[in-house]
N, C-alpha and C positions, 0 to 999 in steps of 0.2 A: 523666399530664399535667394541668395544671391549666388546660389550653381550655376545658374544659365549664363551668366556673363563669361564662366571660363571653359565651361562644356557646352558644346550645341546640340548633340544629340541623343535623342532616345531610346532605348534600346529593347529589342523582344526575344533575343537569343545569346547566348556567350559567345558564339559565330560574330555576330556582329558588332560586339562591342569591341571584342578583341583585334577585328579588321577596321572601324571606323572610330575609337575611341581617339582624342587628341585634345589637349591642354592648352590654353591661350594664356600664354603668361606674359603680364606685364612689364613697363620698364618700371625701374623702384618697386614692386610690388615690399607691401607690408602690412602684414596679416590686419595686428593691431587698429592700424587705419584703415586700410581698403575691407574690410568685414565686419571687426567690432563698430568700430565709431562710425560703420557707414549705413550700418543696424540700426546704431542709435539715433540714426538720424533719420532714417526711412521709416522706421516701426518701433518705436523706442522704450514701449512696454512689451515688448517681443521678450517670454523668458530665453535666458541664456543659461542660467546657474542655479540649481538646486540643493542646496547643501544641509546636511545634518550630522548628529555626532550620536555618540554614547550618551547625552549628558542631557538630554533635551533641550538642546539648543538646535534651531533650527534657521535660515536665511533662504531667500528667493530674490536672487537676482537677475534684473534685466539688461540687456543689452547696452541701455543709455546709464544703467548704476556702473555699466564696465568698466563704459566709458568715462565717466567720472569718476570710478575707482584709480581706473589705470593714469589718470592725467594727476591726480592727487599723489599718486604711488609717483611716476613719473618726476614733478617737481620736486619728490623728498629726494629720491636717488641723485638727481641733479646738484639738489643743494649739499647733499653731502659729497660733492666732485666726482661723482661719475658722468662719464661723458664715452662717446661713441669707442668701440673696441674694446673698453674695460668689461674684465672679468667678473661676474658675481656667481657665487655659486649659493641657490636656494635648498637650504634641507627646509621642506617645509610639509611633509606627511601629506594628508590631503585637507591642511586648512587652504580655505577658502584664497584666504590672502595669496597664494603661490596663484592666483591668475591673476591678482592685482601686478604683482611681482614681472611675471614673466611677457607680459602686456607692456609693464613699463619698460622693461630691456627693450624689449621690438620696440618701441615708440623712439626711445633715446638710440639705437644701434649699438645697444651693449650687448656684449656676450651672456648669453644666460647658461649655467653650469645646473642644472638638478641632479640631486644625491641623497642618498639615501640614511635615515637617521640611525643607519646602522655602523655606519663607519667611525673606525678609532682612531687615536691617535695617529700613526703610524700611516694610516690610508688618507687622514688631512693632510698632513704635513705634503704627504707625498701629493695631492691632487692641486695641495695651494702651490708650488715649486712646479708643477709641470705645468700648467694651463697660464700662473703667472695671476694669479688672483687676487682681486683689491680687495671684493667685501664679501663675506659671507654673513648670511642671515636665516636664520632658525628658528621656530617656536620653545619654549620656556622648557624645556627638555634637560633637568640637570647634569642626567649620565653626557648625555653629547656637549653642549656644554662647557661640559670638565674636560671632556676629552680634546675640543677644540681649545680651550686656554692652553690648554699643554702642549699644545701645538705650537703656540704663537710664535715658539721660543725659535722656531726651527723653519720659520714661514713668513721673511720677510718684506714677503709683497703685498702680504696682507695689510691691509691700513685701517679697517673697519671690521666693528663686530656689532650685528644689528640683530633686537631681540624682539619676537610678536608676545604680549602678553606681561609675565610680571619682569620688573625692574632685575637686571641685574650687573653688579659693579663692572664697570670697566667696557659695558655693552652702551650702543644707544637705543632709546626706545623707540620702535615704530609708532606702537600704539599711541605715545604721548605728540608724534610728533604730528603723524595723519590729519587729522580734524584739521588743524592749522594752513593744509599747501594748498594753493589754488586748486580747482576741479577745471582749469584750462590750461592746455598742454599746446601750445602749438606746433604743427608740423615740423620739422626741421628741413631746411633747404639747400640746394647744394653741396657743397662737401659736406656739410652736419649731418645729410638725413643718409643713409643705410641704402647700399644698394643691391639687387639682385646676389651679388658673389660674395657680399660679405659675409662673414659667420656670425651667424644667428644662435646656433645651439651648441654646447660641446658636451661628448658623455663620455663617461668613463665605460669601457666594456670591458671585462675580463679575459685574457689570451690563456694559453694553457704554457704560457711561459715569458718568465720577465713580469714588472709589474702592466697595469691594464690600458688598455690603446686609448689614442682621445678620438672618438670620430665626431668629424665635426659636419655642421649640415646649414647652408644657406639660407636667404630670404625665401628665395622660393620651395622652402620644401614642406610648408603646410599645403601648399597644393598638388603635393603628389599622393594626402592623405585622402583627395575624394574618393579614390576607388574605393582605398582602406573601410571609408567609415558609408559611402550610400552605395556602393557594388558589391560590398563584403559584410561587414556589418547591417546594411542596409535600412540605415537608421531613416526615418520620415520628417518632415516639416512639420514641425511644433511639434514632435513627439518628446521621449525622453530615454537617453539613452545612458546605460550603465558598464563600464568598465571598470572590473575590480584592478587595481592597480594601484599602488602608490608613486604618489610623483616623482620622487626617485629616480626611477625606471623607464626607459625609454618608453615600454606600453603605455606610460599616462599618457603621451604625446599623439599616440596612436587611438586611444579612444574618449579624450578626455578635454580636447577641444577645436583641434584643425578643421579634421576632414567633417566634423559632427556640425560646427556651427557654421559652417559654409555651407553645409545642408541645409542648416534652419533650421537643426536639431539642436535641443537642449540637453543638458550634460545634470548627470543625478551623479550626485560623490556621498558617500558614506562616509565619516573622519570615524571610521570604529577603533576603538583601544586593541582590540583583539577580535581574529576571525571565529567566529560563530557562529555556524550554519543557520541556524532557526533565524535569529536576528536576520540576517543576510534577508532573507525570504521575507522578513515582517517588512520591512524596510521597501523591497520592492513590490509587495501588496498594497501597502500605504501611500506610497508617493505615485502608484499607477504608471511603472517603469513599461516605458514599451518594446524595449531592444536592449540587450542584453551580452557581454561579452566577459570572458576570464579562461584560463587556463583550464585544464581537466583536472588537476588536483582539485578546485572548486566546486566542480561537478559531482566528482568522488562521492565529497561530501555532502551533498545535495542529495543525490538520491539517498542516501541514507537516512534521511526525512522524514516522518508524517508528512507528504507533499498536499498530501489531500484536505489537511487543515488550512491549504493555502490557497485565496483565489487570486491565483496569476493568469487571469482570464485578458488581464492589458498587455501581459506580455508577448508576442507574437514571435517574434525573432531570435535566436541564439547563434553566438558565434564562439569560436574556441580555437587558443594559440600560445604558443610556449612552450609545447612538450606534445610528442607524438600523442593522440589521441585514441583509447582503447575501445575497440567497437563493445565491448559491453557495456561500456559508460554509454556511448552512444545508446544503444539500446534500451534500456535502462532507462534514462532520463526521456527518450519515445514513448516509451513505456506509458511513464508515471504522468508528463505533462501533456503530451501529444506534438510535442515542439523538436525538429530535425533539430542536431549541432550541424554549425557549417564550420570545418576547418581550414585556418589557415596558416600561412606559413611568412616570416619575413626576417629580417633582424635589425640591431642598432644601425646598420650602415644602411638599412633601405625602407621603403614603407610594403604593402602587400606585396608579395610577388608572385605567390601562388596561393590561391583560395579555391572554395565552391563558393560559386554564386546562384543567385536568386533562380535564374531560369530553367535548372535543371537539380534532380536528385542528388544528396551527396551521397559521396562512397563513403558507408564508416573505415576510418584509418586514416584514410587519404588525406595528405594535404590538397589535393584539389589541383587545377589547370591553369596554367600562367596566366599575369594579372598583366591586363594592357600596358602596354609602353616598355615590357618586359621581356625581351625576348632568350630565354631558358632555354640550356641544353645540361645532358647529363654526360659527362667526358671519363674516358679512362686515362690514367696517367700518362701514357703518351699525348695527350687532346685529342684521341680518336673521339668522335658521336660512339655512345654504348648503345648496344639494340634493345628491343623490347625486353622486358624484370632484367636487364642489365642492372648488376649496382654500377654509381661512379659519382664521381663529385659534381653537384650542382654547380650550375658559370653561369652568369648574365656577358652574353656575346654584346660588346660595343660598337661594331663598325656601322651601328646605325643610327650611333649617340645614346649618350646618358639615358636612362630613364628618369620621368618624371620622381621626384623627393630621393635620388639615389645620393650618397653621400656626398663631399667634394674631396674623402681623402681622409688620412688620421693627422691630426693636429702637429707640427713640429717633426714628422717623421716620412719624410719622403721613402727611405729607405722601405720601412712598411708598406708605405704607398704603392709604391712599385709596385712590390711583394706580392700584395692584392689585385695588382690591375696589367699583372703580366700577360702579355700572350695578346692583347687585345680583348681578354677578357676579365671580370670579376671573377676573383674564385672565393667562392663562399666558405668553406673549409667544411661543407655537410653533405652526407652522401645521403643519395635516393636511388627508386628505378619509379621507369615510367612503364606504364601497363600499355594496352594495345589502345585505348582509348583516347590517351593522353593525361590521363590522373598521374600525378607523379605521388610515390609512396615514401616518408620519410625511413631514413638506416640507419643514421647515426652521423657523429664527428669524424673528419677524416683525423683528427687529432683527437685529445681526451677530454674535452669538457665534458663537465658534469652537467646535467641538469633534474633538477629538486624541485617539487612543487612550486615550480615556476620561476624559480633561482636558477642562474648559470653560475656555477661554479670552477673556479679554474683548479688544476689540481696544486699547481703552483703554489699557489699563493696557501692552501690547506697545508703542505709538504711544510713550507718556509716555519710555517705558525710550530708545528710537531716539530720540528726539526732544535726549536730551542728549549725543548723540555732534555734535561740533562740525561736522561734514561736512552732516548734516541741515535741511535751511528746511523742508521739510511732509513728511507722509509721511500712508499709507494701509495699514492693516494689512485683510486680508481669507482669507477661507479660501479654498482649491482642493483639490480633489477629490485623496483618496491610497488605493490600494488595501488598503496595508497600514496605515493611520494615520487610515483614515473622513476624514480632512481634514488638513491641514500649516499652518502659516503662512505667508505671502505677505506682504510689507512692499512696498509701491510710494511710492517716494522721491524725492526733489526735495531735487537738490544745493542747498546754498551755493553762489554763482558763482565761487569761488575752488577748488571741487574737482571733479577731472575721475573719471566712470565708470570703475571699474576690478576686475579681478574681485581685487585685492588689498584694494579700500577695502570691496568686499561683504563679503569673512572678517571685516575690523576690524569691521565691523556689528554682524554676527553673534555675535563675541567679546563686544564690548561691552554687549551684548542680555544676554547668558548672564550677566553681570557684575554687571547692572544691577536683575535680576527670577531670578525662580526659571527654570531652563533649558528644561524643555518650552515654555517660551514661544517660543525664539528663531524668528526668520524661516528658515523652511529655502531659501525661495526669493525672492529681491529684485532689484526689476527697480528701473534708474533712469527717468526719465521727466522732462519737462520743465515737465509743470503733472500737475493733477490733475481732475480731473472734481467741477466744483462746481454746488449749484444758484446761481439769481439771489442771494441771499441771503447767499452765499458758504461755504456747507457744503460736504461731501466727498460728493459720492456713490459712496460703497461701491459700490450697487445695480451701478455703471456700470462698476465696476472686474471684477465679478463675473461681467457678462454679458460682457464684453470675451473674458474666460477663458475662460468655458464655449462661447465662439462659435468662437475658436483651437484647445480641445480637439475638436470636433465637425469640423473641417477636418484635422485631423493624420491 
């Protein structure tokens, strides 16, 4: 494994890793080169890539196929004039191809964009116009597709449209063109090759107001993922390691190949059609998954299992993150497997920051004790320190610099920037307390994101969707409490005078919603109501709509 070259030391306590942990980052560092192709040249039937689908199709890739993947991928992107800085945004699910893809971005120092094949119309247009994007490329996917042609119209920096799979009009074919580009990629030199501060990655994340921030993240921030994936995850050399996640989502990034294959960990991807608990479990029976990570909604439905039909005797390790974790799940899944979850905690703009790690018991609930290079505090609105089960907003205090993989800022918006990095600190926008121990316990958004089996949810953007069905004058999108879903949508509405409550005009809603926006959005549950709870000023108080619920749930 090529860890030792950028960590020196060993660790037998979270005392000390947290006091001696430190990063050696290089000049130019690039992932691509300095890890993949430096794999394939040290050890070069080293696996790196494990892949299979619904379909029985199956691939094992090594280290040196990466490296030949990615220099092949590399020379197409080239020839079709991308060159350092340009924008590509990959929907590419979890085929195989989006490492070829996002290898060759790092290779050439182009911007790599991942997105999710849930986005419409409305959400291209909008992502090709802010980031400023030349190529997008997608697998054979017709709804997205369609939805992207109809963009084109309104998204004039696009200049390529690139297909994996079957032909279609007015696209180029990857597939046809691959075979054809050399399998040698030469480094780039000079001004052409990518440095430490260029942007490497840009995501779209969703705010709980306005459309969705771009945070963007350097060359150096696959190596802020080693804690992430061997002090958290704590993935092994030559093992295999699984993160449910689609590439989409900033989690792929997180367990799906940085911090995993600088371990010397190998990366298991499932391309499933649809989540499936039983499959899920055959899948890491069969491929002899040894480490293991996904959200609690995943869990949920895991223990709900015949577990016992399953020998997950190779899987040793669980990790869990996205949504506060329920110590009955915890429990539960102890139970059944005999395998602790370890939780943790991070977001788009950073890699770990607090977890349980290896050296000691976790707390079920707990997000777990700040992750090196991260120095956490819990503040009251004035920036007072909060005391012990104080709530208050999580900060990453800076006067002692960046942490390692922390963002460089939201794309094109200083003004946000700021915003975030006031005071000389990060403010996360999520509130916790810390116990007497040092465990910090997750509370909630100081704002109203939602969070959905493993979706963030803005309410914004939900609101905007309702807001053009003709039946609607105001409405209020807010979360409520779901056993199996961490949280659901809630839509609280305020007819037009011309349309009366009905639970036929809730479906039309609901339809509409699904219609309008990618579908985990939709309201699962909408009440009509006759005003809305505002301040003097005339805003919506959420807060109000929220405690409403929690006070009806506590009476039932």
């Amino acid at each position: 494994m090529l860890l030792l070259d950028y960590i020196t030391n060993h660790y037998d306590s979270y005392e000390k890793m947290k006091k001696e942990f430190s990063i050696s980052i290089p000049d130019d560092f690039n992932f691509a080169y300095d890890i993949v192709d430096r794999y394939a040249c040290e050890t070069p039937e080293k696996r790196a890539l494990v892949w299979c689908d619904d379909h029985e199709e199956s691939r094992i890739f090594t280290f040196a196929d990466m490296m030949e993947a990615s220099n092949r991928t590399a020379n197409y992107l080239v020839s079709q004039g991308i060159r350092k800085g340009d924008a590509v945004m990959l929907i590419l699910r979890r085929r195989y191809e989006f490492w070829f893809f996002l290898l060759a971005l790092h290779k050439i120092g182009a911007i790599a964009i991942p997105a999710t094949n849930m986005l419409l119309r409305k959400d291209i247009e909008y992502r090709n116009n802010a980031a400023g994007i030349k190529m997008i490329i997608t697998i054979d996917d017709d709804p997205l597709q369609e939805e992207i042609d109809a963009a084109m119209a309104h998204s004039p920096s696009v200049e390529i449209l690139v297909t994996i799979g079957k032909d279609r009009p007015g696209w180029l074919s990857f597939s046809k063109e691959y075979p054809l580009m050399s399998p040698d990629f030469p480094r780039p030199q000079g001004k052409a090759a990518a440095g430490n501060g260029d942007i490497m990655l840009l995501y779209f994340t969703s705010g709980t107001s306005g459309e969705p921030k771009m945070v963007q993240h350097d060359f150096t921030y696959p190596l802020g993922h080693i804690v992430t994936a061997k002090y958290w995850q704590n993935v092994q050399d030559n093992g295999l390691h699984l993160t449910v996640a689609e590439t989409g989502w900033a989690k792929a990034v997180w367990g799906k190949i940085y911090g995993q294959w600088i371990a010397g960990c190998a990366v298991f991807t499932y391309d499933m059609d649809t989540f499936v608990p039983g499959k899920l479990l055959e899948k890491i029976v069969q491929y002899r998954v040894t480490s293991f990570c996904a959200p609690p909604t995943v869990y949920r439905y895991l223990i709900k299992q015949d577990i016992s039909k399953y020998d997950l005797s190779s899987l040793t390790y669980c990790t869990t993150a996205g949504e506060a974790l329920n110590p009955e799940v915890y429990n539960r899944f102890l139970e059944l497997t005999g395998i602790k979850l370890y939780e943790g905690y991070g977001q788009t703009e950073l890699t770990l920051t607090i977890g349980n790690f290896p050296w000691s018991d976790p707390k079920p609930g707990s997000m777990g004790q700040p992750a090196p290079g991260y120095d956490i505090d819990i503040i009251r609105p004035d920036g007072i320190s909060c005391d012990i089960d104080e709530t208050g907003e999580i900060v990453i205090r800076l006067d002692k610099g960046h942490p390692f993989g922390m963002f460089a800022g939201y794309y094109n918006d200083q003004e946000l920037t700021d915003a975030a990095f006031r005071g000389g600190l990060y403010h996360t926008g999520d509130t916790a307390r810390r116990d007497k121990d040092g465990f910090f316990w997750f509370v909630g958004r100081t704002d109203d994101m939602i969070k959905s089996s493993g979706y963030r949810i803005s309410p914004f953007e939900v609101e905007s969707a309702i807001m053009t069905h003709p039946a609607v004058l105001e409405c209020a999108v807010t979360g409520i409490p779901d056993k199996n879903r961490n949280q659901i949508v809630k839509a609280t509405i305020v007819l037009v005078p011309d349309y009366n409550a009905s639970r036929e005009l809730r479906r039309e809603i609901q339809q509409h919603v699904k219609q309008s926006t990618a579908a985990y959005k939709f309201p699962r549950v909408i009440d009509f109501v006759e005003e809305l709870p505002k301040t003097i000023s005339g805003k919506i108080r959420r807060v109000s709509i929220r405690e409403k619920d929690a006070a009806e749930t506590v009476c039932l």
